[in-house]
N, C-alpha and C positions, 0 to 999 in steps of 0.2 A: 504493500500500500504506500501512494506518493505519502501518508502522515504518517509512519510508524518510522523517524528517522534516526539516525545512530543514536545505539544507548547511550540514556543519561548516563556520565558521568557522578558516579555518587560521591558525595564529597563524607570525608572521613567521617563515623558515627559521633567523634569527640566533636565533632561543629556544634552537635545537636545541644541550641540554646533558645529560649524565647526571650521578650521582650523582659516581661517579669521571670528575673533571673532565678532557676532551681523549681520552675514549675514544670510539666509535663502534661500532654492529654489537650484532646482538641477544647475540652470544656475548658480549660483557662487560656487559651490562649488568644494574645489580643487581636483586635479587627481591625477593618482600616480606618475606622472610625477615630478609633486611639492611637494609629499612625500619625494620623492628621494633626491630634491634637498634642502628640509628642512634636510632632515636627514643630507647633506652634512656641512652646514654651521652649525648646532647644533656643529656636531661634530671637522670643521674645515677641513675635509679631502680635500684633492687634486683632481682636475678633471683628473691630467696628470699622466699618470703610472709613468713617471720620475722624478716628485717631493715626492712622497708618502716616501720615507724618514724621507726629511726635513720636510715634514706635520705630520709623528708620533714625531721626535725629539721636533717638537715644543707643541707637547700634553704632553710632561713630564712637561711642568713649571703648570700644573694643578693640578699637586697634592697635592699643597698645599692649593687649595678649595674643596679638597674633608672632608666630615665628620668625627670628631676622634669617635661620636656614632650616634646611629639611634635616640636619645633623645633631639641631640641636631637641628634637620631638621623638619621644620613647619609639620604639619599632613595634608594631603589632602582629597578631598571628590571626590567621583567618578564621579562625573559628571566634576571634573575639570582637565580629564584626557579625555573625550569623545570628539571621534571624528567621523566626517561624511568626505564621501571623494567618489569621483562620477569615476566611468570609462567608457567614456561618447561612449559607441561602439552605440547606436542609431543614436545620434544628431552628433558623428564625425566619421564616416564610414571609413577617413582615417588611425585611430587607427586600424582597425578590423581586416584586417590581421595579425595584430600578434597574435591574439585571436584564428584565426578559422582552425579547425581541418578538415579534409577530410567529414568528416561527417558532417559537415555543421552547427555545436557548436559549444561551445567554448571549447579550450584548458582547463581543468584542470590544469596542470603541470604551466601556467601562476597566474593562480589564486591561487594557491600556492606558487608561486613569489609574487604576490602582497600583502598576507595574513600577508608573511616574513615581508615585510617591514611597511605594517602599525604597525603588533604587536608591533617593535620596535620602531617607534613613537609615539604610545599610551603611551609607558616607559618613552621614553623624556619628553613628556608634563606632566606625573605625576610627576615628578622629576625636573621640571623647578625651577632656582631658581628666582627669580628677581634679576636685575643688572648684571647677569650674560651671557654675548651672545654665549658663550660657554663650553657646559658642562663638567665636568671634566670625569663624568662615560662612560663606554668601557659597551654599554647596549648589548648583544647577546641574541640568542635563544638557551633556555637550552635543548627545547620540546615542540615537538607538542601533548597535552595530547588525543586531540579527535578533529577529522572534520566527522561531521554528514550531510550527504546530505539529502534535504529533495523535490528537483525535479531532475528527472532523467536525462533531458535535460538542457543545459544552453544556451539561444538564443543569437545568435550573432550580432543580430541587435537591439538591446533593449537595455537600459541605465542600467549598475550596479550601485546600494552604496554600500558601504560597513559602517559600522557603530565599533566601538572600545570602549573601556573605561577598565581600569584597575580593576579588580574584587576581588583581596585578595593581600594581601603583607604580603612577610616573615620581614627577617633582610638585606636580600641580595636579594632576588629574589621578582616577582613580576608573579602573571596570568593574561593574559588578555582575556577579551572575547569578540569576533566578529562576526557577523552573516553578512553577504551574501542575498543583495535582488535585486528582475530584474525587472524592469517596464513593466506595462501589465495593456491593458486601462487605464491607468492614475492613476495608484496604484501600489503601491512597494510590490509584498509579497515575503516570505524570501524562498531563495535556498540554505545556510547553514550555520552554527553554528559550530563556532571553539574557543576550549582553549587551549592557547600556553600559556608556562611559560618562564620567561626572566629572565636573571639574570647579576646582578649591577657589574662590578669591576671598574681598578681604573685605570687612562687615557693611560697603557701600555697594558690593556687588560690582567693582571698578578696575582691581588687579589683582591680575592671579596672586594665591594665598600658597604658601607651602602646606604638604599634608605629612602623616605619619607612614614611613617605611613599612613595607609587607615582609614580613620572613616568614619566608614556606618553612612546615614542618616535619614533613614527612616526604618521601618517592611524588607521591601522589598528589601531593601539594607543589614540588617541583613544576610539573607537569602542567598542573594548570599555571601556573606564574608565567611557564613560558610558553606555552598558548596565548596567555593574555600580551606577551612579547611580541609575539609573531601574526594576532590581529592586527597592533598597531602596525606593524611593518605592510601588513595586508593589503593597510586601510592606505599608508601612503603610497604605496605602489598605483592603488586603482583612484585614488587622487592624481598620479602624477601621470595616469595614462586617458584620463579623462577626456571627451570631444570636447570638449569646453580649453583644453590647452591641446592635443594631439590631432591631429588628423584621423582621419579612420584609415584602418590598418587597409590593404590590399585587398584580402581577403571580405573586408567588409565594403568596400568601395564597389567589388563584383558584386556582393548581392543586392547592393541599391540599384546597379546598373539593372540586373536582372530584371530585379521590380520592373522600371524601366519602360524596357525592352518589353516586358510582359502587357502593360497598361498601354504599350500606342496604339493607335487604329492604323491599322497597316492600309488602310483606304486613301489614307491622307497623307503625305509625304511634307508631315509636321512636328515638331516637336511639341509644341502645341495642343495636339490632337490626340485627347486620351480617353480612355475607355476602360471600367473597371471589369475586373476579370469576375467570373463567375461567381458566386460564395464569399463576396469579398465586400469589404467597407473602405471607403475613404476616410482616413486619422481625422480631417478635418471634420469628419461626421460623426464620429464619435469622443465626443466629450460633454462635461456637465459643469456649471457653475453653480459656486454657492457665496451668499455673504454673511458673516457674522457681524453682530454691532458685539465691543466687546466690554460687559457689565462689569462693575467688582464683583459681584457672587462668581466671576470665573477667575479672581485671582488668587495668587501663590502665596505664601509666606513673606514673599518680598516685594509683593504688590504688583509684578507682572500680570501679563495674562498665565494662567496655569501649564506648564506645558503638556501634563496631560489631556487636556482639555482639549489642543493643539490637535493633539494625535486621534483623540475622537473623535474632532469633528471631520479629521479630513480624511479618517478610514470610513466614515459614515458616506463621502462622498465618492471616495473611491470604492467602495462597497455598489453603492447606487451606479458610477459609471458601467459596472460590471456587469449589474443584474440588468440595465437597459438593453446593453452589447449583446449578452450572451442570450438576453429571451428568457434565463432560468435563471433559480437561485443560485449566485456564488458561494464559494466557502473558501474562507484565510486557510492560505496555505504557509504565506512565509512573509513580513516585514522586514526591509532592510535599509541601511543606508539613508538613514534620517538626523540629518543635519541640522542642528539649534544656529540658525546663521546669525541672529539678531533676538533681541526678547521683544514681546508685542505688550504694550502700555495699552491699561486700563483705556479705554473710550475709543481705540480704535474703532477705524474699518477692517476688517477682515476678510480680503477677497480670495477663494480657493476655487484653485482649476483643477476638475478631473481629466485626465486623459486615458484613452488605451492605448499603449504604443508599442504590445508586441502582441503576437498570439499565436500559440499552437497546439491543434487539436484541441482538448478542453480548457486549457490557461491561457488568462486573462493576465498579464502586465498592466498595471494601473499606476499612472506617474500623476501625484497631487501635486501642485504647486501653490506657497501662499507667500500672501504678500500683504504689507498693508498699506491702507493709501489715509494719507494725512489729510483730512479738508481746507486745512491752514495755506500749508505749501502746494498743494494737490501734489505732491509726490506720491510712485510707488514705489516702497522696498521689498525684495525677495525674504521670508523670514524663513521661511523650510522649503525643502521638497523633501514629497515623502514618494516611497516605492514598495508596493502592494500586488503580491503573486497570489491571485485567487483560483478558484479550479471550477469550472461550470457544471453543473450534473449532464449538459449535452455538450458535443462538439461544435465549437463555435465560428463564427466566419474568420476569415484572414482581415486583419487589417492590413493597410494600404497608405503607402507615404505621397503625396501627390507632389513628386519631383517634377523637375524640367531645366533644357537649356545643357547644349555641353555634352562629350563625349560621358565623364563620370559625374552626370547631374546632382550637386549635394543642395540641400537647403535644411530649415530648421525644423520640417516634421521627417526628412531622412536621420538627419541626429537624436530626434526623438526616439526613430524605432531603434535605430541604434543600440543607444544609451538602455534603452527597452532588454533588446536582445541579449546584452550585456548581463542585466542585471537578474533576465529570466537567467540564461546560462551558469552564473554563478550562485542560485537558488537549487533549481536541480541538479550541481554538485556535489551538495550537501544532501541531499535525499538522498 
């Protein structure tokens, strides 16, 4: 099955910690509820839109506990960064609505809410200091490097955990890694596996902050440290081979031509003159927009827009581009490659573009684009793109780049499927 992908990685039983330290058993253990509200008091933030102010003003007398180096901050061990933390939609049925979708699942786009916020408490408690009940670092999400589903369903009446612990550290950033399990017969097994990467600054949320060293403990613990090494190197590599700075390689410059070549009307002796092939879409006819106005009920701990919130609305959108494409229900197959480019302030606009820009056989490629437009300036900034591998229950049409001009015609829906193709290919790697 394309969801049953490489075993979890279990991380050592000594991980096994909760929030409230020395308890056990899914009955005490906390929700995201008390995530939230840890995160609140970690960081000092304000419950009331109208104080948030005076609650960042009073975050600047912290910078004088922040570190002048990373040499001089105790070193930590992963299991003292693990956390368990229950979302109890079985045992409290009153939670469940906000979970459940028309289909009778759960909500994704929520579990991407809650993924946000544990990530970011996995950092705090790596970074705890003693004596200290509030911390001075401004911890955000820099990226979501990969969420791999591994059941196609998520039941809405059955108990989540979710489990954390910090898995590599730079000098400023930090990855963590999380897996997703749903109770069934009285056994937890796992529904997905996510690496987000955080990054440290200093209590104005303005320059990076030093954080606390990671020392692996064990073989196993190795292993993941330098996994978490050889993501980053991953990530710069497919940074630095990007269409946005490379060319497309040879190999890809043929198959646009193809395209091409496939879409002329051979009646007409035009470049000009094109004709979509059978079972096929043109990119430009397949996409969706959406706007958010952005409230404070959607902001963070530091008065951003939420970046979970981010991630919800534009998997909701890219969810929607999919299900219109394909004619059927989609279903998340894999999240990758979600860039925090910019934070988005309270009272935006928030304009997102769905697109499909690759497909074969039953998957759907889905490239979100957001951006916000200032009514002041009337500018628009890029804040994310997001990248969304769904899987249709029928086989779905080809899309179609509507190139032209030129032996190897490029323009900017060829670098979309591109970039598309791309991103499919190194999704079913992984599978």
């Amino acid at each position: 099955s394309a969801y049953r992908l490489c075993t979890m990685r279990k991380l050592p039983s000594v991980l096994a910690r909760t929030l409230n330290s020395g308890t056990s058993g899914s009955s005490v253990l906390p929700d995201m509820s008390e995530v939230r509200s840890r995160l609140r008091d970690i960081v000092g933030a304000s419950t009331n839109w109208r104080d948030h102010v005076q609650a960042m003003q009073e975050r600047k007398a912290l910078h004088t506990l922040l570190a002048k180096r990373q040499e001089d901050l105790p070193p930590k061990r992963m299991k003292d960064s693990y956390l368990e933390v229950i979302l109890p939609l079985g045992s409290q049925p009153e939670i469940r609505e906000k979970y459940l979708n028309v289909h009778n699942s759960v909500r994704f786009g929520r579990i991407l809410e809650d993924l946000d916020s544990l990530g970011v408490l996995v950092c705090y408690t790596h970074t705890k200091q003693e004596m200290q009940p509030r911390s001075p670092l401004s911890i955000v999400t820099a990226l979501v490097d990969k969420i791999n589903l591994r059941k196609k369903i998520i039941y809405p009446d059955c108990d989540i955990k979710f489990t954390g612990n910090v898995s590599w550290v730079g000098r400023t950033s930090m990855e963590v890694k999380m897996h997703m399990l749903q109770l069934h017969d009285g056994d937890y097994s796992p529904v997905l596996d996510a690496t987000f990467v955080m990054v440290a600054r200093d209590p104005e949320n303005k320059r990076p902050a030093f954080v606390n060293p990671l020392i692996p403990e064990t073989p196993e613990e190795e292993e993941i440290f330098k996994q978490g090494e050889l993501n980053k190197l991953k990530r710069i590599d497919f940074s630095t081979a990007s269409l946005l700075k490379m060319a497309p390689t040879a190999e890809e410059r043929n198959i646009v031509h193809d395209i091409f070549l496939n879409t002329l009307d051979t009646r007409m002796v035009s470049f000009r003159s094109r004709k979509l092939p059978p079972n096929s879409v043109w990119m430009e006819d397949a996409k969706l927009k959406g706007l958010q106005i952005c409230h404070p009920q959607e902001r963070n701990i530091f008065n951003r827009i939420f970046g979970g919130f981010l991630m919800r609305k534009a998997f909701e959108l890219g969810w929607a581009t999919a299900c219109s494409y394909g004619g059927s229900r989609p279903f998340i197959v894999s999240v990758d490659d979600i860039m925090f480019q910019r934070p988005v302030e309270v009272g935006s606009l928030l304009l997102l573009s769905g697109q499909v820009c690759y497909t074969e056989k039953n998957y759907i490629q889905v490239r979100v684009h957001s951006e916000v437009y200032d009514p002041d300036t009337r500018e628009h900034q890029t804040t994310n793109v997001f990248h969304f591998t769904f899987i249709s229950e029928n086989e779905v049409p080809q899309v179609v780049p509507k190139t032209y001009g030129g032996k190897y015609p490029m323009n900017a829906t060829s670098m979309l499927y591109l970039d598309g193709k791309r991103h499919f290919a190194a999704t079913m790697k992984e599978i």
